[in-house]
C-alpha positions as semicolon CSV with decimal commas, in nm:
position;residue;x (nm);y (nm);z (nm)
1;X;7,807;4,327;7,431
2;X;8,137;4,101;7,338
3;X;8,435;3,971;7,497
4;X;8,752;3,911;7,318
5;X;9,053;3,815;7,451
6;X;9,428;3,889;7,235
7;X;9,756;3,766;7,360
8;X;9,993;3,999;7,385
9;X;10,326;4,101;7,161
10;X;10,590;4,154;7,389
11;X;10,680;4,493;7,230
12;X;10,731;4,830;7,464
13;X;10,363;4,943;7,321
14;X;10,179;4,701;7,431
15;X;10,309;4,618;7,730
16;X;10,284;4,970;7,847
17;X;9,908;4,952;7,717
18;X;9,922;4,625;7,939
19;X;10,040;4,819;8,250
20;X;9,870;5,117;8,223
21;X;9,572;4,942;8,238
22;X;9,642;4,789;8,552
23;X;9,729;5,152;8,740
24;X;9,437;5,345;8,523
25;X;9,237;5,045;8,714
26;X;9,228;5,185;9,060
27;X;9,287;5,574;8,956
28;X;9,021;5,634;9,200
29;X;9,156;5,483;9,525
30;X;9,349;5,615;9,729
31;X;9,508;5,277;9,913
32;X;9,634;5,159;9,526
33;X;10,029;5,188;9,501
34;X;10,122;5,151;9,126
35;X;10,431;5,002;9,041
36;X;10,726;5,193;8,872
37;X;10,597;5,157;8,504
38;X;10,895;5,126;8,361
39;X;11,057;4,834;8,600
40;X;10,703;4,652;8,548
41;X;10,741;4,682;8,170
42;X;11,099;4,542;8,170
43;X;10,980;4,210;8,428
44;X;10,710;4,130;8,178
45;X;10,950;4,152;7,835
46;X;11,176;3,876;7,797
47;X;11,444;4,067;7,596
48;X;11,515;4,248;7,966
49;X;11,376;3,971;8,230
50;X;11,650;3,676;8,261
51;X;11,366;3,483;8,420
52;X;11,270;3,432;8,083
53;X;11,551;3,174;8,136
54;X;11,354;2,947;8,320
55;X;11,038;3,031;8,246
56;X;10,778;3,023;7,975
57;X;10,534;3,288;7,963
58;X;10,207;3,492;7,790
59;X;10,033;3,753;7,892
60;X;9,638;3,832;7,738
61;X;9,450;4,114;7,739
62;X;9,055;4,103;7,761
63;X;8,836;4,376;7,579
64;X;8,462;4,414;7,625
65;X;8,313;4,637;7,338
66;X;8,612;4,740;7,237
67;X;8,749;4,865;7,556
68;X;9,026;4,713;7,811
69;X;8,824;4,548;8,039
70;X;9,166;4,254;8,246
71;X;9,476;4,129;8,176
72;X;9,656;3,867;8,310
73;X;10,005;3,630;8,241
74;X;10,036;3,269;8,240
75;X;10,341;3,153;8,344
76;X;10,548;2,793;8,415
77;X;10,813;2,826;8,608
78;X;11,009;2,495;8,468
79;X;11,274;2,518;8,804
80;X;11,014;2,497;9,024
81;X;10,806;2,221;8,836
82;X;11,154;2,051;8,804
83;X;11,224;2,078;9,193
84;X;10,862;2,022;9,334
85;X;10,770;1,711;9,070
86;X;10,447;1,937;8,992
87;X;10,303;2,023;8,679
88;X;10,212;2,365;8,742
89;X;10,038;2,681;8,594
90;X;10,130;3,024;8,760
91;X;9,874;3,325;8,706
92;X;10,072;3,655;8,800
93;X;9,995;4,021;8,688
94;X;9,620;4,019;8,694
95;X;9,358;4,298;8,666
96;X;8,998;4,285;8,557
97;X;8,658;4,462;8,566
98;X;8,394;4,358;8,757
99;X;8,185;4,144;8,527
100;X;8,160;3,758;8,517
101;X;8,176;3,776;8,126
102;X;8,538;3,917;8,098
103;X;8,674;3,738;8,437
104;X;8,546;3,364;8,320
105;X;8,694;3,454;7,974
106;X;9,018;3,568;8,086
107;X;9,059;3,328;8,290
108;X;8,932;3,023;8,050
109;X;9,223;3,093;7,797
110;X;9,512;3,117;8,077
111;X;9,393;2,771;8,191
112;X;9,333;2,634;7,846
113;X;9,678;2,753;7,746
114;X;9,785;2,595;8,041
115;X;9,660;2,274;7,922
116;X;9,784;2,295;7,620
117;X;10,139;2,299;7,776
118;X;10,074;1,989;7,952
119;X;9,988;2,175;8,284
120;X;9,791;1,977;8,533
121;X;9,697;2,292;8,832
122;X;9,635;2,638;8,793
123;X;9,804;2,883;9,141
124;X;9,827;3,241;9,188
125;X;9,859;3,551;9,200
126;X;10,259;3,448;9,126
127;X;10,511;3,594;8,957
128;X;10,844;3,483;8,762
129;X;11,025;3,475;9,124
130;X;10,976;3,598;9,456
131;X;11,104;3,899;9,336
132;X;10,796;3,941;9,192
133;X;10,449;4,080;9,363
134;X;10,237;3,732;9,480
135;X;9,930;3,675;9,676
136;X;9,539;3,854;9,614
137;X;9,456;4,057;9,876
138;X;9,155;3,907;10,058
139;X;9,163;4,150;10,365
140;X;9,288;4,461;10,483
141;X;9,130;4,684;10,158
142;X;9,127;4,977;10,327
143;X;9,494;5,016;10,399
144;X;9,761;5,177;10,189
145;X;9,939;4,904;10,000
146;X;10,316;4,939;9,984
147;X;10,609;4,871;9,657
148;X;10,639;4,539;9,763
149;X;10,212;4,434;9,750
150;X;9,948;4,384;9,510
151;X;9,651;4,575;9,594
152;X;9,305;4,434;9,459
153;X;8,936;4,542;9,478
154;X;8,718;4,312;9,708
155;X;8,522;4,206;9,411
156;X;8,831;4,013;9,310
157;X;8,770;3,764;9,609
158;X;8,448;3,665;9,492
159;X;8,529;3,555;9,139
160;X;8,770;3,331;9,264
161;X;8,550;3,143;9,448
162;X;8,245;3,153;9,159
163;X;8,498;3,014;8,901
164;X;8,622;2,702;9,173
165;X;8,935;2,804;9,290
166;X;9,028;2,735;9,668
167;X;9,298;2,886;9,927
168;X;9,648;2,747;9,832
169;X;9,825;2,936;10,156
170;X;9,747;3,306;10,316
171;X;10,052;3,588;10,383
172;X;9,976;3,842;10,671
173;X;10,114;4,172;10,735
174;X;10,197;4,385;11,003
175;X;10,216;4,713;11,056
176;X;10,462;4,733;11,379
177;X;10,546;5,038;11,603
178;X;10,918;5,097;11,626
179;X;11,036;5,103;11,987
180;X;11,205;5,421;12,132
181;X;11,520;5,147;12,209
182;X;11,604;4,795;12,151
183;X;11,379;4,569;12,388
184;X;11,622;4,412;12,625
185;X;11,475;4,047;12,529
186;X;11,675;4,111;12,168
187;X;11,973;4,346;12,317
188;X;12,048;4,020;12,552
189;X;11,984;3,764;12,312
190;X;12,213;3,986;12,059
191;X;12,497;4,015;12,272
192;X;12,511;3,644;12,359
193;X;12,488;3,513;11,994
194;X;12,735;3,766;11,896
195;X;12,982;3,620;12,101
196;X;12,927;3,266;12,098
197;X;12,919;3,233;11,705
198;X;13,182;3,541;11,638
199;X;12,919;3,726;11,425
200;X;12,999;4,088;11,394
201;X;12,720;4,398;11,245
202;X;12,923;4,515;10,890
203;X;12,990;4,872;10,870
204;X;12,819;5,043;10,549
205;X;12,946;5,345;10,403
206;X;12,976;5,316;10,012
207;X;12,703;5,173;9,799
208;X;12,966;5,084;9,552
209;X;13,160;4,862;9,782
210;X;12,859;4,712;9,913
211;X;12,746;4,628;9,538
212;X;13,116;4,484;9,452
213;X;13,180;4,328;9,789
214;X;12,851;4,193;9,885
215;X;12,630;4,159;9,593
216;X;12,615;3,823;9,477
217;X;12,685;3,684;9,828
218;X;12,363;3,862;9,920
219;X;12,119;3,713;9,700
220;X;12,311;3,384;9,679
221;X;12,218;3,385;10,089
222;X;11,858;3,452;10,013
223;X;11,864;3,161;9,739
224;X;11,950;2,929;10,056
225;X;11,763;3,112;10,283
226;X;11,431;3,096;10,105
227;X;11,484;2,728;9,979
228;X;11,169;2,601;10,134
229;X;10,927;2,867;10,118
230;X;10,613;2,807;9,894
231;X;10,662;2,820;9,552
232;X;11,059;2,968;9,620
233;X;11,231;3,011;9,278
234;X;11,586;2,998;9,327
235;X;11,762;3,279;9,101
236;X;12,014;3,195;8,880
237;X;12,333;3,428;8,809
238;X;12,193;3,576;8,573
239;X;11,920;3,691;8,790
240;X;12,148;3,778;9,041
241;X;12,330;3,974;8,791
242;X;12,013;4,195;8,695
243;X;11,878;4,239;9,050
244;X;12,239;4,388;9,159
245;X;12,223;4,665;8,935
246;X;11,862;4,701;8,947
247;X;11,806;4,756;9,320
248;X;12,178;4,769;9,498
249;X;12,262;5,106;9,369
250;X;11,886;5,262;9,551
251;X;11,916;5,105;9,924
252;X;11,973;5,366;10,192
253;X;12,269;5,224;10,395
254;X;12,138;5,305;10,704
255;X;11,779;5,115;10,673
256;X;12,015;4,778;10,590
257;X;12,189;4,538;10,856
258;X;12,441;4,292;10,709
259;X;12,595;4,029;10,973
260;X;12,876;3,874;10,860
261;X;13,108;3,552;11,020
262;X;13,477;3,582;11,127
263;X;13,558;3,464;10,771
264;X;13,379;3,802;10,637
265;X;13,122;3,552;10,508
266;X;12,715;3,687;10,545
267;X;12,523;3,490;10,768
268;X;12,217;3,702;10,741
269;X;12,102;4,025;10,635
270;X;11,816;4,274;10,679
271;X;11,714;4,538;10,386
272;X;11,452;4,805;10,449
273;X;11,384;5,155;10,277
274;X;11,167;5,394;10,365
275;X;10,795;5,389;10,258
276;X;10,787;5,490;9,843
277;X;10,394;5,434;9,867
278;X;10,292;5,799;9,856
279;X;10,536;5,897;9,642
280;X;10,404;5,653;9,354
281;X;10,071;5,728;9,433
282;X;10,205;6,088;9,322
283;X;10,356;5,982;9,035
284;X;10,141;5,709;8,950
285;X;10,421;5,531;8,875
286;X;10,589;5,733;8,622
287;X;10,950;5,844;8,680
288;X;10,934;6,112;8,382
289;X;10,837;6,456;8,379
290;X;10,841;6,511;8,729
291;X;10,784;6,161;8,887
292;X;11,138;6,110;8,991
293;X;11,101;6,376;9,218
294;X;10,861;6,298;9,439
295;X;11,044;5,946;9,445
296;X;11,327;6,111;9,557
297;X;11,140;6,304;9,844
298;X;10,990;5,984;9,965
299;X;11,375;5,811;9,945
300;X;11,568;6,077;10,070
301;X;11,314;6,304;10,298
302;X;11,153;6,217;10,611
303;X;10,871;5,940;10,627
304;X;10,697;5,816;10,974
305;X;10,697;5,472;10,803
306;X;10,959;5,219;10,697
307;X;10,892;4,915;10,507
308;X;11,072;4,578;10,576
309;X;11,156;4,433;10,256
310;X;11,319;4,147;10,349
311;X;11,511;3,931;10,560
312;X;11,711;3,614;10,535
313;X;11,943;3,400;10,761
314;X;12,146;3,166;10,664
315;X;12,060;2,795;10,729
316;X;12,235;2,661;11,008
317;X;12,203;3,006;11,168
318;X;11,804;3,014;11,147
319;X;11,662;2,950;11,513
320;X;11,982;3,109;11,679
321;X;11,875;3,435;11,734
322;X;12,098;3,601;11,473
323;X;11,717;3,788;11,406
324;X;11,821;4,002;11,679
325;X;12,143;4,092;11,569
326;X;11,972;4,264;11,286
327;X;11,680;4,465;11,529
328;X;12,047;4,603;11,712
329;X;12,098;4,727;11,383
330;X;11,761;4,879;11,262
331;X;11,615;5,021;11,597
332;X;11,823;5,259;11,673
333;X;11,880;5,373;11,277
334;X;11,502;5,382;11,200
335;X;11,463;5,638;11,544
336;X;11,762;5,859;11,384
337;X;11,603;5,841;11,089
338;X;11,253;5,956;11,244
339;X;11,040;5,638;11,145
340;X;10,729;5,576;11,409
341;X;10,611;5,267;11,247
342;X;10,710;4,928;11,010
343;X;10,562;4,753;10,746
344;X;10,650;4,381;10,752
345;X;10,522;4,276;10,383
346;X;10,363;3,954;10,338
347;X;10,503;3,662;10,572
348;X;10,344;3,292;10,543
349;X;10,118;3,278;10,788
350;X;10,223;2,890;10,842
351;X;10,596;3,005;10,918
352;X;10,555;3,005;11,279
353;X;10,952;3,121;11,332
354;X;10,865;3,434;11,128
355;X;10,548;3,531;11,316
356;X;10,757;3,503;11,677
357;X;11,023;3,765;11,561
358;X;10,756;4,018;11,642
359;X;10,652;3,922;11,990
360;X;10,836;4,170;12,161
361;X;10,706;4,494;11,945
362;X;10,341;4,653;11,984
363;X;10,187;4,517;11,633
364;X;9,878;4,470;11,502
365;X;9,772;4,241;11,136
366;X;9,616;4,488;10,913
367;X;9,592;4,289;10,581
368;X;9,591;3,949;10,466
369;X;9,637;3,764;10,130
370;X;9,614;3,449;9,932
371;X;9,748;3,239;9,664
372;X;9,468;3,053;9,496
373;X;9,440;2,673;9,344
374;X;9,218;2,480;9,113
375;X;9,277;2,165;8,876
376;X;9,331;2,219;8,528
């Protein structure tokens, strides 16, 4: 039995062969939640992906007898390397088999590729930006993964350790019952910052204005926001550009909380949606024939569960107890909208001020993932 491994040409075919391979994967679990297909295809093609910008990238394929067997992209982020003095190798978009023959190949060209660019460390699962799906799942296989996660066999776990790579830094993740009101801990502490720094909650009624008004202000905030967490890529305009029309026109107003200063500036904002993950387990993670549709249930009809996608503070607001502003928000929206439990998504489990936003809510840490390191 042979290996090979073939880079691949960034054309639509074989990047949809280069997808499909990762949902066709894990057709037989039910906790797998496959990516839109066609938003997956355009991150990896650098004709649609401005992080092609900044980045250099190349994606392989591996093929035992003739067969797909893993794939994986190599990718230098040249910002980051830039910002952090490092000379590093990111690993994003990965998939294999279980079998030590196509893992240790796939894995020897991305780090001898790496080399050849002058790379010095190998990290990962990354992605062009945090915008991107990051961190193996190491614990927590047994729960239903959500849009924003990778979802991994266990078997992954081990190979990383056979073939010498060690933890870089772990996310956890939540899954958080939603309170029939607002705890008065954050109803107290949002009344008081309210007043003493002249923040005010943003009505939203148009998607349109929010887009125009808000858009670049938005992700310029989480740019500053997200400054110092690992491996943060900050996105340039062009970026900015693409992820406005990508994902502003699909929030649900009422699962977002912008707080803005008496200058109408943001200060900090909160974005959820309702959960998508059973709808693209439906649709395995096709939008045409009839995909769309049970997209659209999961968007527009009722779900118990709400995931938290993100959210970001300004600076010299972080510490202040804006956080709560944004719970007066979301609390009593997510009980009109019928939601009985959150997602958080992966938080660094070193961010200690992240971790203590949930000490008032009943919560328990149901999965757990890493980012993985060896020397090149």
């Amino acid at each position: 039995m042979s290996v090979t491994i073939t880079p691949l040409k960034p054309t639509r075919s074989e990047l949809l062969r280069y997808v499909k391979f990762g949902i066709d994967l894990y057709k037989d679990n039910d906790c797998y939640v496959p990516p839109l297909v066609l938003d997956e295809i355009d991150t990896l093609s650098p004709k649609k992906n401005p992080a092609f910008d900044v980045c250099r990238a190349k994606s392989f394929m591996a093929y035992k007898d003739g067969r797909p067997a893993g794939r994986i992209t190599a990718i230098i982020n040249n910002v980051v390397n830039s910002r952090n003095k490092v000379k590093e190798l990111r690993f994003g978009f990965v998939d294999f088999i279980d079998d030590d023959e196509v893992v240790d190949a796939l894995f020897k060209t991305v780090e001898d590729w790496g080399r050849t660019q002058g790379m010095e460390t190998i990290i990962g699962p990354l992605g062009f930006s945090d915008m991107d799906h990051e961190g193996m799942l190491i614990d927590g296989f047994d729960q239903i993964g959500t849009i924003a996660t990778i979802y991994n066999y266990p078997y992954y776990v081990g190979h990383m350790e056979r073939m010498g790579y060690t933890k870089d830094i772990d996310w956890v993740e939540y899954r958080i019952k939603i309170p029939e009101s607002i705890p008065d801990k954050y109803a107290r502490i949002a009344q008081i910052v309210k007043t003493k720094y002249n923040l005010r909650s943003v009505p939203l009624k148009s998607r349109k204005i929010v887009k125009e008004r808000y858009g670049q202000a938005l992700f310029k905030l989480i740019n500053e926001a997200y400054s110092d967490l690992y491996g943060f890529s900050p996105l340039t305009d062009r970026q900015i550009d693409h992820y406005v029309d990508q994902y502003l026109g699909l929030i649900r107003l009422d699962c977002v909380s912008m707080i803005v200063d008496s200058n109408d500036d943001i200060v900090a904002v909160g974005i959820s949606m309702p959960s998508l993950s059973k709808g693209l387990i439906k649709s395995r993670g096709k939008l045409f024939p009839t995909g769309w549709i049970h997209l659209l249930k999961s968007l527009k009809g009722k779900s118990e569960v709400v995931d938290l996608l993100l959210v970001a503070v300004k600076p010299e607001y972080q510490n202040k107890g804006v956080n709560a502003l944004i719970f007066n928000d979301l609390i009593p929206a997510f009980n009109a909208a019928g939601y009985k439990e959150a997602e958080s998504n992966p938080e660094l489990e070193e961010n200690e001020n992240v971790q203590k936003q949930w000490e008032y809510f009943e919560r328990r840490q149901h999965r757990k993932r890493r980012a993985w390191r060896k020397i090149l």
